[in-house]
C-alpha positions as CSV (number, residue, x, y, z in Angstrom):
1,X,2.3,-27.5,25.3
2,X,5.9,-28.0,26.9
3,X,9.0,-26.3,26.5
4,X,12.8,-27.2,27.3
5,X,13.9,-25.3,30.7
6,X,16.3,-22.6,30.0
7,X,19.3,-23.2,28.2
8,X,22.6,-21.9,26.5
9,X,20.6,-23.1,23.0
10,X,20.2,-18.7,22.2
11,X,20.3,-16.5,19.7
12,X,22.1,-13.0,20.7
13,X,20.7,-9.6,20.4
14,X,23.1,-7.4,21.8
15,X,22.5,-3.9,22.9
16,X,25.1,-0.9,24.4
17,X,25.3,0.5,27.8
18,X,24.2,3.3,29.0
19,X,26.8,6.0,28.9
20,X,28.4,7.8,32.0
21,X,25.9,10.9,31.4
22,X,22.7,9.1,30.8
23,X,20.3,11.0,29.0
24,X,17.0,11.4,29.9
25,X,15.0,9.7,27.4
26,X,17.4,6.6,26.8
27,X,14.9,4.1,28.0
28,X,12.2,6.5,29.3
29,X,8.3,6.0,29.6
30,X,6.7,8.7,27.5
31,X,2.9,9.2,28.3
32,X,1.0,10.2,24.7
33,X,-1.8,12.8,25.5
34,X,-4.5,13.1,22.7
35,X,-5.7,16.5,23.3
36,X,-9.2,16.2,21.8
37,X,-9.9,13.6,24.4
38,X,-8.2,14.0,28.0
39,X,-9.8,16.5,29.4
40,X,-12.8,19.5,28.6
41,X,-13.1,22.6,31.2
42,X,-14.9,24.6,28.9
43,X,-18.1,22.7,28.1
44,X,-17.4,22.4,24.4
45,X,-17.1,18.5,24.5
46,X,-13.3,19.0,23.5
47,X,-10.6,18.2,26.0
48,X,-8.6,21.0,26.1
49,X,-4.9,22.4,27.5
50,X,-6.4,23.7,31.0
51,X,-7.4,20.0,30.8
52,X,-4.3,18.4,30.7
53,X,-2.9,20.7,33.1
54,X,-5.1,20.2,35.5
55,X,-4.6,16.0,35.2
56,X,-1.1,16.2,35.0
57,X,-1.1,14.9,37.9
58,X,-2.3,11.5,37.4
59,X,0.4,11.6,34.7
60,X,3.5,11.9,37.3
61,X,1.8,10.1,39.3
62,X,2.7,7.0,37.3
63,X,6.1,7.4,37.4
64,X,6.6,8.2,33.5
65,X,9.6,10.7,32.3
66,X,7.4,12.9,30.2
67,X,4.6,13.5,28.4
68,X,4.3,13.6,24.4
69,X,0.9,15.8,22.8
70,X,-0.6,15.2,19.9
71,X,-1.1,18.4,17.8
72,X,-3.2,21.6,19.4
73,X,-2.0,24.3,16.9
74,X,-4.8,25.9,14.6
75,X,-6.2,23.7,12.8
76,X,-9.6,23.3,10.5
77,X,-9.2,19.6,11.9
78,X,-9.9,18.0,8.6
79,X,-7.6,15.3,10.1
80,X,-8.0,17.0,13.9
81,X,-4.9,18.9,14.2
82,X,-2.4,17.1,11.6
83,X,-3.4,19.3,9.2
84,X,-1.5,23.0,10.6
85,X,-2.9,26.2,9.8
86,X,-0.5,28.0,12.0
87,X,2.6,25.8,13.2
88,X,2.8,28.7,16.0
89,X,-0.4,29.2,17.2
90,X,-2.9,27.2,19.5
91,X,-6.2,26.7,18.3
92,X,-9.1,28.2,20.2
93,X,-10.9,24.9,20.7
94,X,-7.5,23.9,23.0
95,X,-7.2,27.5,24.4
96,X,-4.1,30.1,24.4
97,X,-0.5,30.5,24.4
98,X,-0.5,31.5,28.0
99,X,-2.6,28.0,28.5
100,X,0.3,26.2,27.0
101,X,2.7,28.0,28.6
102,X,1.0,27.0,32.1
103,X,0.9,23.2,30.9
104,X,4.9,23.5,30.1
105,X,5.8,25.0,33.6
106,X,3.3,22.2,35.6
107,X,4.7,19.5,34.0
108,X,8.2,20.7,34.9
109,X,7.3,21.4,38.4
110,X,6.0,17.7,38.5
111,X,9.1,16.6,36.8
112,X,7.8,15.6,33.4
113,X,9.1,16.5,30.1
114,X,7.1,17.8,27.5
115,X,7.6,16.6,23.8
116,X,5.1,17.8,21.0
117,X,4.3,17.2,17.6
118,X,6.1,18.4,14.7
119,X,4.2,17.8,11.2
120,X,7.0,18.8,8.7
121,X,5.7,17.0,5.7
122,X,2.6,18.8,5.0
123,X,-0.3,21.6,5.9
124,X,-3.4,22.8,6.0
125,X,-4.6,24.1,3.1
126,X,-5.8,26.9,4.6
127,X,-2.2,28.1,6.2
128,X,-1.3,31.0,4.8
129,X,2.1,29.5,2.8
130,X,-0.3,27.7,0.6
131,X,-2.9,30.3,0.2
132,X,0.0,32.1,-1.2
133,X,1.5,29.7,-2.7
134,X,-1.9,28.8,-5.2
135,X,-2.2,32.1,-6.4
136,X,0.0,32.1,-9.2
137,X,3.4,30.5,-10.6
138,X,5.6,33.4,-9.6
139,X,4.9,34.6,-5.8
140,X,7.3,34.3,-3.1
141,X,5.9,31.2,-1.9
142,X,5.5,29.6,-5.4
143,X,7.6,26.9,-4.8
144,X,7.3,26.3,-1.1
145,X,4.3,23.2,-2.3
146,X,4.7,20.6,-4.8
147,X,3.1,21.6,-8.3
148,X,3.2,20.1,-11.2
149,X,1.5,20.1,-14.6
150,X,-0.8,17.8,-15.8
151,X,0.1,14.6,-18.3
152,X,-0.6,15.0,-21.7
153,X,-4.4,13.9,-21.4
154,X,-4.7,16.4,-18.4
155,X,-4.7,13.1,-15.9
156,X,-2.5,13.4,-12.7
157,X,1.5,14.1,-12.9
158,X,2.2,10.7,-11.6
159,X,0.4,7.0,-10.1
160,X,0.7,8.1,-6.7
161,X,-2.0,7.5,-4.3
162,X,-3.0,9.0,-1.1
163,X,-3.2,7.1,2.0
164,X,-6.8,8.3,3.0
165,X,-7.5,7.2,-0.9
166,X,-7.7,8.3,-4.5
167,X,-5.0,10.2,-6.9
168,X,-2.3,12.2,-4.5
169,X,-2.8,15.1,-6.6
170,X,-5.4,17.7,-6.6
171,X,-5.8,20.0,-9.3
172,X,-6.0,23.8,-8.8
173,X,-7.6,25.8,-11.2
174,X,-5.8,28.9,-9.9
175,X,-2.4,27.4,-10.8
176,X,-3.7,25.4,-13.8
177,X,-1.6,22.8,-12.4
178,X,-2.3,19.5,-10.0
179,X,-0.8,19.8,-6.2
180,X,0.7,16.9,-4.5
181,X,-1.3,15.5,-1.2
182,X,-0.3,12.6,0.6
183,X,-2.8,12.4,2.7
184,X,-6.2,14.6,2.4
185,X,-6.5,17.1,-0.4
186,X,-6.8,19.9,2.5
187,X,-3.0,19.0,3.4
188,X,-1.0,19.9,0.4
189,X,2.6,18.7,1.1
190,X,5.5,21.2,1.4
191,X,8.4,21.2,-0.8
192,X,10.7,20.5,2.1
193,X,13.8,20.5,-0.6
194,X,13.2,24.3,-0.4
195,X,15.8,25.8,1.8
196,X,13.3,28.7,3.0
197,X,11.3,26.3,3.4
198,X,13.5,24.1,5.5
199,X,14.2,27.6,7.3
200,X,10.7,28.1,8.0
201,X,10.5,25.1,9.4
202,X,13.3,25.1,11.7
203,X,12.0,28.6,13.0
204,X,9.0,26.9,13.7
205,X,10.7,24.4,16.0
206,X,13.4,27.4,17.9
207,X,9.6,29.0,18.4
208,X,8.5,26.3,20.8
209,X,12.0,25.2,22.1
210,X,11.9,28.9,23.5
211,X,8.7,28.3,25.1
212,X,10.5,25.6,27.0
213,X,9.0,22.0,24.8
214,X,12.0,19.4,25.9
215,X,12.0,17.8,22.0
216,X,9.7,17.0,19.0
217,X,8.0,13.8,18.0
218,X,8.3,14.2,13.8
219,X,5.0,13.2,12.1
220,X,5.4,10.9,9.2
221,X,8.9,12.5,8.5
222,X,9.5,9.5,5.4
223,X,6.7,11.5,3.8
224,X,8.4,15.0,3.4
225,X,10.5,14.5,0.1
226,X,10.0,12.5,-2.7
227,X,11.8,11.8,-6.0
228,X,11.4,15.2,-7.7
229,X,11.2,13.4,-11.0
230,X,7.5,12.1,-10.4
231,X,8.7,8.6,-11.4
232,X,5.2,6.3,-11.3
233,X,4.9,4.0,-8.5
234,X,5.2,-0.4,-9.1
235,X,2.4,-1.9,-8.8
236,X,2.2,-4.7,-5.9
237,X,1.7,-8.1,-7.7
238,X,1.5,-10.2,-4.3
239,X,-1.7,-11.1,-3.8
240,X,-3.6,-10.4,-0.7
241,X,-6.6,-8.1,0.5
242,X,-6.3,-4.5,0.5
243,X,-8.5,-1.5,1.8
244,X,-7.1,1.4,0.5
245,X,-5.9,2.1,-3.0
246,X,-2.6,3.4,-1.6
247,X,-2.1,-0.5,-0.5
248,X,-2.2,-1.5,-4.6
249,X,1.9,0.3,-4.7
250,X,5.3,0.0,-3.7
251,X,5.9,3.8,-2.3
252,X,9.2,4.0,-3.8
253,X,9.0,7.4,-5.2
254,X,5.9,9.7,-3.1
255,X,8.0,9.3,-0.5
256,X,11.4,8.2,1.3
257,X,14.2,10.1,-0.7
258,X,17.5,10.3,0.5
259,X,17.7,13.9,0.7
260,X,15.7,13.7,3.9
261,X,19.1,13.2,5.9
262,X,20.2,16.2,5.1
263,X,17.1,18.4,6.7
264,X,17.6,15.6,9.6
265,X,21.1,16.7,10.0
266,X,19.9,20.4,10.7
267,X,17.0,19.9,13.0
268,X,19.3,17.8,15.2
269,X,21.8,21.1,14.9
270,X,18.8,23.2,15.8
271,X,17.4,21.2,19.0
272,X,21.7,20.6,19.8
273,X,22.1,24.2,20.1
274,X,19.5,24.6,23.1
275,X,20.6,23.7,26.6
276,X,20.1,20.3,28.1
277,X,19.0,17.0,26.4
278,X,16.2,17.7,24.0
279,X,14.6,14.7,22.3
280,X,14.2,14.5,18.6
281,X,11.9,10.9,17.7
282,X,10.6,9.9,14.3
283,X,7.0,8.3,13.3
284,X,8.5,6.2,10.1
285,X,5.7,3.8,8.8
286,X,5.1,1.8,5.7
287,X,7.7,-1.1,4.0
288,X,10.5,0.5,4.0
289,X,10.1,1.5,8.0
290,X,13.0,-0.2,9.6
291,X,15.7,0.7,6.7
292,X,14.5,4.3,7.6
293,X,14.0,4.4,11.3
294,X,17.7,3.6,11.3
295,X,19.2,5.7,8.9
296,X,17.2,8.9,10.5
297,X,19.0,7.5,13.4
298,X,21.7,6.8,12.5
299,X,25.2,8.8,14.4
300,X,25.5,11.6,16.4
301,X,24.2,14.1,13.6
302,X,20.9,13.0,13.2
303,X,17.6,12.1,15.8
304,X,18.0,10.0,18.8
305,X,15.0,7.7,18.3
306,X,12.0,6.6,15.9
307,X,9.3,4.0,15.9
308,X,7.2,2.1,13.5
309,X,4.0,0.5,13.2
310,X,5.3,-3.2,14.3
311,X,3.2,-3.3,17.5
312,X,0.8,-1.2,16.3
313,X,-0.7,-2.5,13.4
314,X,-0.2,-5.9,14.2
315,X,-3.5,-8.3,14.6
316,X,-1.7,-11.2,17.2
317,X,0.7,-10.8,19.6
318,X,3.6,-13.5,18.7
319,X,7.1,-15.1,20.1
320,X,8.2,-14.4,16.8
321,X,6.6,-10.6,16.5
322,X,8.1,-9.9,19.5
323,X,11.4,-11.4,18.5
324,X,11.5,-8.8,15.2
325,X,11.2,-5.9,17.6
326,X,15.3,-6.3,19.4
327,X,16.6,-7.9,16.1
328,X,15.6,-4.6,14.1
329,X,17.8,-3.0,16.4
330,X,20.8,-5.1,17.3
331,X,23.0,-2.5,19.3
332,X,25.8,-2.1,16.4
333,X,28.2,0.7,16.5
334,X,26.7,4.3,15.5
335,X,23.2,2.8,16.1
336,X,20.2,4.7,16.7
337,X,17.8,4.4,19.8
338,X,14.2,2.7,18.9
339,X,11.1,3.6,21.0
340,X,8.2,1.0,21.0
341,X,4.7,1.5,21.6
342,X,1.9,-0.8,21.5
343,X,-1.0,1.6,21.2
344,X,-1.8,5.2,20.2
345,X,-4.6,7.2,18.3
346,X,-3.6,6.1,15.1
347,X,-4.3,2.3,15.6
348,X,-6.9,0.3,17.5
349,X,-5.9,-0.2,20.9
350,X,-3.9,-3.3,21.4
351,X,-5.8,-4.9,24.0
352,X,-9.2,-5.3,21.0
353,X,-6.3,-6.7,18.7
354,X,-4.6,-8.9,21.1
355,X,-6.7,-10.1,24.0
356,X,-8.4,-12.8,21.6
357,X,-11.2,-13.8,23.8
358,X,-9.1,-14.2,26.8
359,X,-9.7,-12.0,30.1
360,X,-9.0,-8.5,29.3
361,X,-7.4,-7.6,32.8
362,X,-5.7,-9.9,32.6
363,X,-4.1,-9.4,28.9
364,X,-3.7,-5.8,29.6
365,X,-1.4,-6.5,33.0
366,X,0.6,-8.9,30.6
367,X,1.0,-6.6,27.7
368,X,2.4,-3.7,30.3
369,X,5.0,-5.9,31.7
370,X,6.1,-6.8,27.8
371,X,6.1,-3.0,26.8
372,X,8.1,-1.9,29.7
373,X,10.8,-4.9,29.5
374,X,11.6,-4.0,25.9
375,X,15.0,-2.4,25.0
376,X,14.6,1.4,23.7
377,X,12.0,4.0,24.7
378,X,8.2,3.1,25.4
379,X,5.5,5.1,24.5
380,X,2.4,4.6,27.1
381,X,-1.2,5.9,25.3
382,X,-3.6,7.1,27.9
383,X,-5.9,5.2,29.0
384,X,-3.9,1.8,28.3
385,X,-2.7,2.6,32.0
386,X,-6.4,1.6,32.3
387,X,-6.7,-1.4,30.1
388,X,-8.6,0.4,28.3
389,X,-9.9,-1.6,24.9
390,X,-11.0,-0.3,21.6
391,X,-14.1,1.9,22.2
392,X,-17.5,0.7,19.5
393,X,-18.2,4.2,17.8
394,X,-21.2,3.6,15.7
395,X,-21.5,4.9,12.3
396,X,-23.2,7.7,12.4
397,X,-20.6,9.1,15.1
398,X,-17.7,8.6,13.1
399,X,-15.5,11.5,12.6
400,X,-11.9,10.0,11.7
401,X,-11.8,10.1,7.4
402,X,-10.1,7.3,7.3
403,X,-12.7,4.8,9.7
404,X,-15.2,6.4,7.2
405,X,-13.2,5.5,4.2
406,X,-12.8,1.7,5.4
407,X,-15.6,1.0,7.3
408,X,-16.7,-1.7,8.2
409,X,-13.7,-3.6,6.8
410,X,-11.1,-1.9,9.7
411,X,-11.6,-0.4,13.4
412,X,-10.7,2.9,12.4
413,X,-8.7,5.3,14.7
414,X,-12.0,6.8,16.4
415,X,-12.3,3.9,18.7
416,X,-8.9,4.4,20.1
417,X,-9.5,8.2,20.5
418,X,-12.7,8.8,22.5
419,X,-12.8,10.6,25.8
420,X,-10.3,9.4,29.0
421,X,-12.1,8.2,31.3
422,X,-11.8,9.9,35.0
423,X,-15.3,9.0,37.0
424,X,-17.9,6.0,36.4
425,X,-20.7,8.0,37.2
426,X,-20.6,11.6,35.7
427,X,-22.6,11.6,32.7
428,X,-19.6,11.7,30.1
429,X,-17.0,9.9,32.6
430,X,-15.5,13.0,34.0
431,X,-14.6,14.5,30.7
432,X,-17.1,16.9,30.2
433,X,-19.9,18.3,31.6
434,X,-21.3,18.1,27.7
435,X,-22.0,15.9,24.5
436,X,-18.6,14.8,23.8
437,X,-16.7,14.9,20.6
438,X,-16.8,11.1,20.2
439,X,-19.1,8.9,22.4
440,X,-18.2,7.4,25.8
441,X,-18.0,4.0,25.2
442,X,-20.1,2.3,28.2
443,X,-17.7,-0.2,29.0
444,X,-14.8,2.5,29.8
445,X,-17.2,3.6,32.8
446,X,-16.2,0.5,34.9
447,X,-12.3,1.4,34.4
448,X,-12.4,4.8,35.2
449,X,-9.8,6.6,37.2
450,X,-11.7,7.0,40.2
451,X,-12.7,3.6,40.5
452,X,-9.2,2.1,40.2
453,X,-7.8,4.5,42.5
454,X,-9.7,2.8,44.9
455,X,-8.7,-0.9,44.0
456,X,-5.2,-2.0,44.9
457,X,-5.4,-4.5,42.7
458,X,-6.5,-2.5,39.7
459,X,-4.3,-2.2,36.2
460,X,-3.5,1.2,37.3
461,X,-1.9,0.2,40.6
462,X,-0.3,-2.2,38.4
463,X,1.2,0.0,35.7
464,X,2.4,2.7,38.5
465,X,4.6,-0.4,40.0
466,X,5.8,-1.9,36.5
467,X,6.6,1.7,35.7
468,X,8.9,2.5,39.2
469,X,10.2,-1.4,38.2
470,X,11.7,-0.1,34.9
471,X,13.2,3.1,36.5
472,X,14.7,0.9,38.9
473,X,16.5,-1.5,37.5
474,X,19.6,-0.3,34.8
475,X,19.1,-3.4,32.9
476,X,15.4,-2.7,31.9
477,X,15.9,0.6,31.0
478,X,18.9,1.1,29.0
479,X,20.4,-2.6,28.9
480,X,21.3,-5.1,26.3
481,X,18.4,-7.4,25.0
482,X,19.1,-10.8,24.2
483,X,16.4,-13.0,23.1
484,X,16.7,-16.7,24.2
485,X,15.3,-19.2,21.8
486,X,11.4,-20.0,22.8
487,X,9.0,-22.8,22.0
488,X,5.8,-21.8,20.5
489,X,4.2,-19.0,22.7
490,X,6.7,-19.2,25.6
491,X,8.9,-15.9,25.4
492,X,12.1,-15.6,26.9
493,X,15.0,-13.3,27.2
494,X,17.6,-11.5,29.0
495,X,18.2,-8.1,29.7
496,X,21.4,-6.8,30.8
497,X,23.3,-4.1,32.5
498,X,25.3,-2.0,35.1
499,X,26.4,-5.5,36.8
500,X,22.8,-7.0,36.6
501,X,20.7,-9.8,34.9
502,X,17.2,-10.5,34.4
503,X,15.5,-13.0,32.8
504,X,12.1,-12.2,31.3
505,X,9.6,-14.6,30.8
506,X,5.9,-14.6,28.8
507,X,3.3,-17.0,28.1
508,X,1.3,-15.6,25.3
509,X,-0.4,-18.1,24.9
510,X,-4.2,-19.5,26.0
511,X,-3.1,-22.7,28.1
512,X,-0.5,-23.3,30.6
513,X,3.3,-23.6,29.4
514,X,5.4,-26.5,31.2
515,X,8.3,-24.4,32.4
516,X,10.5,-24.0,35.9
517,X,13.0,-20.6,35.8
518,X,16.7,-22.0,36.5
519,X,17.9,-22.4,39.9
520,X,19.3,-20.0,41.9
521,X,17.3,-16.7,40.6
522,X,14.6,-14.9,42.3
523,X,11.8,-13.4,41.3
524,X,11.3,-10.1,40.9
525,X,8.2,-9.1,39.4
526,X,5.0,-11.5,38.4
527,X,2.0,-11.0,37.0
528,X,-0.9,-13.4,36.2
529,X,1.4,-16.6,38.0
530,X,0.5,-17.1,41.6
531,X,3.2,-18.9,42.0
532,X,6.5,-18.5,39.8
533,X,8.2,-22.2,40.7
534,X,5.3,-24.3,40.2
535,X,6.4,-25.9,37.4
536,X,3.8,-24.5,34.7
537,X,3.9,-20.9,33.4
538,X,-0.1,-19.6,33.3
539,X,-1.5,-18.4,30.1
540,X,-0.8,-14.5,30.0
541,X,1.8,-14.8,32.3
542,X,4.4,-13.0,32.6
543,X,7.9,-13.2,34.9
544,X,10.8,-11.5,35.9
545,X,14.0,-13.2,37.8
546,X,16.9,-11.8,39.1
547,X,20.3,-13.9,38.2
548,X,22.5,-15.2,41.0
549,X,24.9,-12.8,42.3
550,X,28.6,-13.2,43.4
């Protein structure tokens, strides 16, 4: 295929400056640690905080701004640490407060922030608010879960469906009444309209500011209030194929109600009210994502960032998917800050849903140039530093509820969550000296740590330079976006700031792309394209040109 040379034919997607005081997250690279799988030191076949500790390391070493962990608070681990027993305390299987209180001062020795998860929405059943709470209709913590009777007929209070499938409603035989669960019936969701709730809450998030955390990442925060009249659900009449019975609805009533704001508005009061720049970023999923991530955004008064599933859950990598990402968030005044990521443990890692038969190294180099050109914060999932793709996890050593639930139909989220792989030839990779949690997948051997240390031309050696290539130049990190109008799978665009100009080119495609940069701009970075001015743009491609100064 060919495509026109570049040309004033554009659409504009403008973006703001950074400020005089740049904070430190505006544009930074977050690494995402799944605790579960990083690292074991106590033989259990679970990674562990020691763990991360001792491989934080390898985490500065790439250049990123901080680090973001998935939960390690005491858990049954119905859905492995998003369902919170105690908010403030570690679970045994990841080790002790003083554990985590080791991690916090290593990473800020090395220079890395630490941002952890935050599940506001909803608990363990076993926590002891909703052991309480069960009891009876009148205990102090009666209203701190959402109850409600049953219908006439004794059927559920409403349509609603949980995500991991079936009625959203339990009932309780205790109560005589049906509890409201998203997700798994072993995470009732909190009444987060309840201002002692909304108390607790917030004294669960001064609890580990004090221990030094540098912000929160807010799991599924569109989930934590819903329309407290239980109004049923629509339907959804378009046809298509769905999985789960939670995809036969239009959420407009478990979920998403306005009132949210207002409990936004006093964790961003709570996390103002510590020293420095703390970091406040949103997990918002499902149809109405982008209306939401921007109006949890939205001024001064309410998080700085969130992200959606637009990379994540999509099967291709597109021109026009990638186009959606800067026009979500055109840079208008009072605007939020978006973070992107392209991979983490709740979807199948991008390179198994991207790559399309192509050479993986080559896709993954590609993809890591994309993610860290993009306007807004980018999230890096360990082991993508690797090129690491979707792990196979057989059947029988399935864990995740949901790959249970939709298998064979879907990946599933155990694939993208098995262990990190440090050394090709220790019997579990380096993680552990024992039978790990979920199986090593044989093919992550070859792309081990230890092995690409060794290569110069390895992805890792890649991402560490594409990394310090961000940090260095103003207009990658916290400059304007505008995406030039492409042909097909040729993807082009600006970025610009603090008196620079880059031009950022992609071939997504499988076969070469006619295409010479425009005179007078040199290149900067290339990956995959041997040579940048030879006329033809190779398939995964990807460019970088520096405008003419003066």
């Amino acid at each position: 295929m060919t495509a026109e040379p570049l040309s004033q034919d554009l659409y504009a997607v403008p973006g703001g400056e950074a400020a005089p005081h740049r904070e430190w997250w505006r544009g930074a690279v977050i690494y995402q640690v799944y605790p579960r799988s990083f690292a074991d030191t106590n033989g259990d076949g679970i990674g562990d905080l020691p763990g991360i500790t001792a491989h934080l390391g390898h985490v500065a070493s790439l250049g990123v701004d901080g680090v973001w962990l998935s939960p390690f608070f005491t858990s049954p681990m119905k859905d492995f640490g998003y369902d919170v027993a105690d908010y403030v305390g570690i679970d045994p299987i990841f080790g002790t407060m003083e554990d985590f209180d080791r991690l916090v001062a290593r990473a800020h020795e090395l220079g890395l922030k630490v941002i952890i998860d935050q599940v506001y929405s909803h608990t363990s059943d076993l926590h002891d608010w909703f052991q309480e709470s069960r009891q009876d209709r009148t205990n102090p913590k009666a209203d701190w879960f959402v109850w409600a009777d049953a219908r006439p007929e004794g059927s559920p209070p409403s349509n609603w469906q949980s995500v991991f499938g079936g009625p959203a409603w339990t009932w309780d035989a205790r109560r005589h009444q049906y509890y409201m669960h998203n997700f798994l019936k072993e995470q009732p969701q909190l009444n987060v309209r309840n201002a002692e709730v909304q108390e607790a809450l917030l004294g669960v998030a001064r609890f580990w500011l004090d221990r030094g955390v540098d912000g929160f990442r807010c799991d599924a925060l569109n989930f934590s209030m819903h329309d407290p009249a239980l109004t049923d659900n629509p339907p959804v009449l378009t046809p298509g194929k769905r999985t789960r019975s939670f995809d036969f609805q239009h959420h407009d009533h478990n979920q998403s109600h306005p009132d949210i704001l207002t409990f936004l508005t006093r964790l961003r009061q709570t996390t103002d009210s510590y020293d420095g720049d703390r970091f406040l970023v949103a997990e918002v999923g499902g149809e109405k994502a982008n209306e939401e991530m921007k109006l949890y955004t939205e001024g001064a008064d309410r998080l700085h960032s969130a992200y959606g599933f637009l990379y994540l859950y999509a099967d291709k990598l597109t021109t026009d998917l990638v186009d959606r990402g800067p026009a979500m968030w055109p840079g208008t005044e009072g605007e939020g800050w978006p973070s992107w990521s392209f991979s983490n443990h709740d979807a199948p890692r991008a390179l198994s849903r991207w790559a399309e038969g192509r050479d993986p190294k080559a896709f993954a180099e590609m993809a890591l140039l994309l993610l860290m050109c993009l306007r807004g914060n980018v999230f890096v999932y360990q082991g993508e530093e690797l090129g690491l793709p979707q792990a196979e996890v057989p059947f029988e050593r399935l864990v995740d509820p949901e790959a249970i639930a939709n298998w064979p139909d879907t990946l599933g989220r155990d694939g993208a969550r098995t262990p990190m792989p440090w050394k090709s030839d220790n019997g579990f990779a380096g993680f552990s000296e024992h039978e790990p949690w979920l199986p090593v997948d044989p093919r992550h051997r070859a792309l081990a740590v230890e092995v690409q240390e060794k290569d110069p031309n390895s992805t890792l050696h890649l991402a560490r330079r594409l990394i310090a290539l961000r940090h260095s130049h103003p207009a990658l990190r916290t400059g304007a976006m505008t995406m030039l109008k492409d042909a097909g799978e040729l993807l082009l665009f600006r970025r610009e700031g603090d008196g620079e100009t880059l031009l950022c080119a992609f071939n997504l495609g499988h076969d070469p792309i006619a295409w010479t940069p425009p005179a007078g701009w040199s290149v900067v970075e290339a990956v995959n394209q041997p040579d940048a001015r030879s006329g033809q743009l190779a398939p995964m491609a990807g460019l970088i040109f520096s405008g003419p100064t003066g």
